[in-house]
Steps between C-alpha positions, in 0.01 A plus 500: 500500500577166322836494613397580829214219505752264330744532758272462793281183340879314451489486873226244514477384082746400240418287212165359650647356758373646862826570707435520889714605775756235641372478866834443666620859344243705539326412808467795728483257778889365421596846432360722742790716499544743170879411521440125531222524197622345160340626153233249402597243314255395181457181401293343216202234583620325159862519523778514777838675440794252343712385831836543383817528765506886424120548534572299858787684607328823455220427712743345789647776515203724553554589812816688388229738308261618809521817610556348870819313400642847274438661818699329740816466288535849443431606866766230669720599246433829583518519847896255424634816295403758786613256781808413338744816635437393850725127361754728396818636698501824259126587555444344808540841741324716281227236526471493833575858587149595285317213628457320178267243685245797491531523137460153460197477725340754304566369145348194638215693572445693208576191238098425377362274219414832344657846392240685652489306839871556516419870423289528782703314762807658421365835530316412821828401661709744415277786579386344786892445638565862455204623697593226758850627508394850504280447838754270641734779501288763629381241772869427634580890483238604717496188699868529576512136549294452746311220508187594634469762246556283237250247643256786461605623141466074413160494625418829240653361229314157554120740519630683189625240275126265605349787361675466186453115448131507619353834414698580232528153365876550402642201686872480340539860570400459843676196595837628352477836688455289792786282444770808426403626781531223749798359364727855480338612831575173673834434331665837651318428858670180455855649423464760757406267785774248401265222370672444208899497358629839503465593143720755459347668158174581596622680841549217683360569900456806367273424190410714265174481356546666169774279422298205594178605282736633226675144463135326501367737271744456242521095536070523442505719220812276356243180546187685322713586180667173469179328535308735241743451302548099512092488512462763117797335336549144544154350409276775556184395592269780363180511730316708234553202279399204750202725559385490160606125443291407795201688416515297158510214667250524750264647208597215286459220794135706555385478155616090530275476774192663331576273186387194730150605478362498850174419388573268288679310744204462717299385206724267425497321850857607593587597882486857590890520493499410153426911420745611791550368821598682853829462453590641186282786566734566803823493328338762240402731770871452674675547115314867476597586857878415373397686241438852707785465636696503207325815367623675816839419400468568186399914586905493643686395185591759243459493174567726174182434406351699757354398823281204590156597391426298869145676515390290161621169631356584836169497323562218288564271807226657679271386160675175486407401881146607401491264212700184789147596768287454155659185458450406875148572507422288161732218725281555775150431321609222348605385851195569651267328222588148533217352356359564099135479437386421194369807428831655530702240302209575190592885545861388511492308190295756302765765586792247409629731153449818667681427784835339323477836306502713824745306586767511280426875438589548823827279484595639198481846607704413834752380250531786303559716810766299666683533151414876469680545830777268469659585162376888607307500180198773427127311451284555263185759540291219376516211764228220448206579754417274767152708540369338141552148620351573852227625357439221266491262772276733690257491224507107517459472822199736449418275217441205713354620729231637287417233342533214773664228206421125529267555756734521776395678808768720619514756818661788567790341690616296179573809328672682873857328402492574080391846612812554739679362234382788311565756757825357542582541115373850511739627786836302303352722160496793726846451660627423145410850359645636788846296455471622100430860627854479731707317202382744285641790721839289564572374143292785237258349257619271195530733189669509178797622673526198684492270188707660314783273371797632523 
């Protein structure tokens, strides 16, 4: 538990010095793309790091490090290596003779930031070429190239494969059975009607359409296994791993944002963007949507560990867009209530030491699960409760209300913001247990077993 703690409070503490999060790095808005996004970089209030010509270099060269910049080196030089037969006199006519431009096509296609998105493409395309090359050739057979017929057989496969893209929702399958098809069927029309250079090894006027979907076939699947393999072993990019990293962040960058104190920044006189403004709240909302879509790659890659447990983290970004509309609505009151009466400001100020308690219990405990899911690390069956603190303030609120101090007259809309504040801090302790609850199913419980040193 104290490691675990220790770990997570280092992210915002060290040495009494607060550390907060370099704006330029961790910025959703600069970095609204998970391959673009940079680790945040800590700095202290007190001290800056020494500027020496190393320390420089390293962070000129940055851009060398993002996941954006990994990922187009390895697919150009990629997609060199497979082109490179067609430069050479040797390789050149077994190039061309199994259309090697297919294959390169299709790597191009498959090549994703991530394993699993690779996974999914390439097995999209090549299943969907062989069913396209499988109805091409029973649409040429029975046509027996004519034209009409295969006008009609066109117009089925272009009802069939809609269904599949709209209906079904499966739009790489349906768009690369639609392309096979086309191009094979097309291509031998072509050849038999003279359109293009007689091409003697695929039939020539006389085409034939298995040798024609055989050559494509092979050239597609050559593409999908050169790109999974330059995508897994040439700076894999683990989707299962950028999930959990982002989750930490966006946890992290959540519990940040609670730590301003929204009331207290209306107390204090402070404009309503001080707690969180439109803006930011957008980029948080587009960062989990990034987010989703990584956990839908992430159900494609294989692992020895055992498949994605994507039903847990379906849940936990389901609970943590819960806890972004909780934020919102808090946003929203404080929006709405521009002016303070004094009666509010007294209740305010009476609440001040419950409130930075709530607070940072909250924060803290947003801390300790982004580590918990980040380093994959077990929590402990004992987290701090947020319910105590709530309840605390509750009571004060209660309190004052009771007993009407220093003769101020107060109504019952000075207390409407402090007490969606309160149902606010109720839903986060709710969502909280919930995110425990998941973690605790992913990662076990921390036992002696755990801590044992080895």
């Amino acid at each position: 538990m104290a490691g675990l703690f220790g770990r997570s409070l280092d992210l915002l503490t060290s040495a009494g010095s607060v550390y907060v999060i370099d704006r330029e790095a961790d910025a959703l808005g600069d970095a609204p793309n998970l391959s673009h996004q940079t680790p945040p970089v800590m700095r202290s209030e007190k001290t800056s790091p020494k500027k020496t010509h190393r320390y420089r270099l390293w962070k000129a060269l940055a851009i060398f490090r993002r996941d954006d910049t990994k990922f187009a080196v390895k697919v150009g030089a990629g997609a060199a290596l497979y082109a490179l037969p067609s430069f050479l006199c040797a390789t050149r006519p077994f190039y061309q003779h199994f259309r090697g431009e297919w294959g390169l096509l299709s790597y191009m296609l498959v090549c994703s930031m991530t394993i699993g998105a690779s996974n999914t493409t390439g097995y999209a395309r090549f299943l969907g070429t062989c069913i396209g090359a499988v109805c091409a050739i029973v649409a040429w057979t029975l046509s027996g190239e004519n034209p009409f017929a295969l006008a009609a057989f066109g117009w089925f496969m272009s009802l069939w494969t809609a269904y599949i893209i709209v209906a079904q929702g499966k739009g790489p399958m349906g768009r690369f059975i639609m392309l096979t098809y086309n191009l094979s069927a097309l291509y031998a029309y072509s050849l038999s009607v003279k359109d293009l250079d007689d091409d003697s090894d695929e039939g020539g006027i006389s085409p034939i359409i298995t040798e024609i979907t055989f050559h494509r076939t092979a050239a597609v699947l050559s593409g999908c296994v050169w790109g999974l393999i330059i995508t897994r072993l040439i700076w894999p990019i683990s989707a299962r791993q950028k999930l959990k990293d982002g989750l930490s962040v966006l946890w992290l960058r959540m519990g940040l944002i609670w730590k301003r104190r929204p009331m207290e920044c209306r107390l204090q006189g402070k404009t309503s963007n001080a707690y969180m403004d439109l803006e930011e709240e957008s980029h948080l909302h587009r960062f989990l949507g990034q987010l989703e879509k990584l956990r839908e790659s992430a159900a494609s890659e294989v692992n020895l560990r055992g498949p994605f447990p994507e039903a847990s983290y379906k849940r936990l970004l389901g609970i943590t867009g819960g806890m972004l509309d909780a934020l919102h609505a808090m946003n929203i009151m404080i929006l709405k209530e521009t002016r303070m009466s004094c009666g509010e400001a007294a209740i305010l100020q009476s609440t001040t030491a419950e409130r930075a308690q709530l607070s940072l219990r909250i924060t803290h405990l947003f801390q300790v699960m982004a580590s918990s899911i980040k380093l994959e690390y077990p929590l402990n069956d004992a987290l701090p409760s947020v319910e105590h603190t709530r309840d605390r303030l509750l009571a004060k609120i209660f309190g004052f209300r009771k007993e009407e101090k220093s003769g101020i007259i107060t109504s019952d809309q000075d207390f409407a913001l402090l007490y969606s504040y309160g149902l606010v801090t109720g839903q986060l302790a709710k969502a909280m247990k919930d995110i425990s609850t998941e973690l605790e199913k992913l990662f076990g419980v921390l036992d002696e077993d755990v801590l044992k040193l080895q």
